[in-house]
C-alpha positions as CSV (number, residue, x, y, z in Angstrom):
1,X,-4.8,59.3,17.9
2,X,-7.5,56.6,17.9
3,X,-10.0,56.2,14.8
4,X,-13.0,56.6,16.9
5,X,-11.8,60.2,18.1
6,X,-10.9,61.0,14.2
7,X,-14.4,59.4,13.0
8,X,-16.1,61.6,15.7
9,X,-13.9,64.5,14.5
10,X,-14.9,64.1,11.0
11,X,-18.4,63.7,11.5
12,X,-18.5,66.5,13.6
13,X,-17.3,69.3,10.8
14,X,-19.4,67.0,8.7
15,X,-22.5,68.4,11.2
16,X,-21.1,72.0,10.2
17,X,-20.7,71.7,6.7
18,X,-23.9,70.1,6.0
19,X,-26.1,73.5,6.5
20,X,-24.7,74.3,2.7
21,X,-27.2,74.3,-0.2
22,X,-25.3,72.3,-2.2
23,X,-24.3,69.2,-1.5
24,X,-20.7,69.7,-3.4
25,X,-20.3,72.4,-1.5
26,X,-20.5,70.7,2.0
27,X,-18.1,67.6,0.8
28,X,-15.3,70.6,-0.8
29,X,-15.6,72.4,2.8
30,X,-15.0,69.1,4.5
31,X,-12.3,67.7,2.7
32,X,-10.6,71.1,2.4
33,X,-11.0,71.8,6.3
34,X,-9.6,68.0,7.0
35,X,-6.6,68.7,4.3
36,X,-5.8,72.1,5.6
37,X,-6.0,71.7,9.4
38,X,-5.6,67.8,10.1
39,X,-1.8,66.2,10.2
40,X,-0.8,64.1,7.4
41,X,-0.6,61.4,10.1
42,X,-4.0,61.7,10.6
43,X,-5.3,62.1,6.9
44,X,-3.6,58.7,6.4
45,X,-5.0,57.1,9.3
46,X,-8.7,58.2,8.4
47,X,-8.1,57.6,4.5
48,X,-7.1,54.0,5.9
49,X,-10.0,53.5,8.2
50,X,-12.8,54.4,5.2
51,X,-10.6,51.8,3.0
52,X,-11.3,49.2,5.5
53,X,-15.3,50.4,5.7
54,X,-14.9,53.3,7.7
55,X,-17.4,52.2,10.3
56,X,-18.9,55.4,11.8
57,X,-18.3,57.7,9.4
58,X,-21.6,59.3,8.2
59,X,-22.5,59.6,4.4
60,X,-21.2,63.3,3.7
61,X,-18.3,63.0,5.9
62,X,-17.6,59.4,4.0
63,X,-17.1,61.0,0.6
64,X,-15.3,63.8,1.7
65,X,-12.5,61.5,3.1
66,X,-12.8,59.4,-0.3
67,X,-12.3,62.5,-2.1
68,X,-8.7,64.0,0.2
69,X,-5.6,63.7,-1.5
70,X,-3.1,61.7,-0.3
71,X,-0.6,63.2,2.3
């Protein structure tokens, strides 16, 4: 899959999450929907992608990727 479709991915449950009060909230939901639902394959790629500046990924969505666990 192409880092510009798993940016726009990730940004988009970004744009979900980010209606929760607290801001620790919104990056758990995030990295725990990306760790639950996405293939290992992918959390690598993305994880990758934010280690080489992650161009396109917003703020919230940025630190929940810098806070997944490593497939």
């Amino acid at each position: 899959m192409s880092v510009e479709h798993l940016v726009q991915m990730a940004n988009d449950i970004g744009h979900f999450f980010a209606a929760e009060p607290k801001r620790s909230d919104a990056v758990a939901g995030i990295a725990g929907h990306i760790q639950r639902f996405w293939d290992p394959r992918m959390r690598r790629q993305i994880a990758a992608h934010l280690a080489a500046g992650g161009a396109g990924l917003e703020e919230l969505t940025r630190e929940a990727v810098a806070s997944l666990k490593p497939p």
